[in-house]
C-alpha positions in Angstrom: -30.3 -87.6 -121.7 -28.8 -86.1 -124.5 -26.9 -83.2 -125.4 -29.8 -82.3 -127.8 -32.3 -82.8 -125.2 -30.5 -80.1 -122.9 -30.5 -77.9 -125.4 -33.8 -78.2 -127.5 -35.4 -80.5 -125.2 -36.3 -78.1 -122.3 -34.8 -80.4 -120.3 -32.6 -79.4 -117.3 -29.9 -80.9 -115.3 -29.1 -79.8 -111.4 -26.5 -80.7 -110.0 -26.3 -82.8 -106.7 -23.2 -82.7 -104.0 -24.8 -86.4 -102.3 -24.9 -88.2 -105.5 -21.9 -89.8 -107.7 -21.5 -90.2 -112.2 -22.7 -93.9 -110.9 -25.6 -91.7 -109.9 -26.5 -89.5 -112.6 -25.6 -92.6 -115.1 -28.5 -94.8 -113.7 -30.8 -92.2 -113.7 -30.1 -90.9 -117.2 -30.5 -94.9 -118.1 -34.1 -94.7 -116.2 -35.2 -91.7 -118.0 -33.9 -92.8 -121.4 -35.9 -96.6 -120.8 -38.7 -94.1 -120.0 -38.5 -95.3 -116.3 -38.9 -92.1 -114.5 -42.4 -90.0 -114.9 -43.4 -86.4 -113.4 -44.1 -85.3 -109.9 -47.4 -84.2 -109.4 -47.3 -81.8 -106.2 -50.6 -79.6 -106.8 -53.6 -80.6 -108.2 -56.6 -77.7 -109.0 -59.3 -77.1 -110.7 -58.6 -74.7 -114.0 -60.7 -71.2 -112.6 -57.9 -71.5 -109.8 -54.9 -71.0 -112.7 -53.2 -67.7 -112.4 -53.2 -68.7 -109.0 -51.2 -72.1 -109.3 -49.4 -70.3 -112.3 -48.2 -67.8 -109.6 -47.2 -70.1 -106.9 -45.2 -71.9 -109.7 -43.1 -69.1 -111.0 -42.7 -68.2 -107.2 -40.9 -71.7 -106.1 -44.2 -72.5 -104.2 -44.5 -75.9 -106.2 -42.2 -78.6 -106.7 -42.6 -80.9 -109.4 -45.5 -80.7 -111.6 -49.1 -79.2 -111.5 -52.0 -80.3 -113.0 -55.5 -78.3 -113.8 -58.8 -80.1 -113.7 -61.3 -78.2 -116.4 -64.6 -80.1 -115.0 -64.7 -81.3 -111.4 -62.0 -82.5 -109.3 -61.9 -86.2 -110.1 -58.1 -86.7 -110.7 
């Protein structure tokens, strides 16, 4: 992860009192070889979105949620 990337990116860095630079090196090495992919924690169908927008912007979901526009067939 870049400098760039924190700052244009949208990307986000959190900080971590059980992990070491060792640590944070090898991960910013897994995301930079493209390693690492999202979290998906809630999956819905789309007429449920202000919902699942709600729960998102209230902490309720961690990691990534994904719509559905036709049935549930993820």
């Amino acid at each position: 992860m870049t400098a760039e990337d924190l700052v244009r990116g949208g990307k986000a860095y959190l900080g971590s009192y059980s992990s070491t630079m060792a640590d944070l090196a090898r991960v910013i090495a897994l995301a930079e070889a493209g390693r690492l992919g999202p979290v998906v924690t809630r999956r819905a169908p789309l007429e449920d979105a202000a919902e699942v927008l709600g729960d998102l912007r209230a902490g309720k979901i961690v990691g990534r949620a994904v719509l559905f526009p036709g049935p549930m067939n993820p």
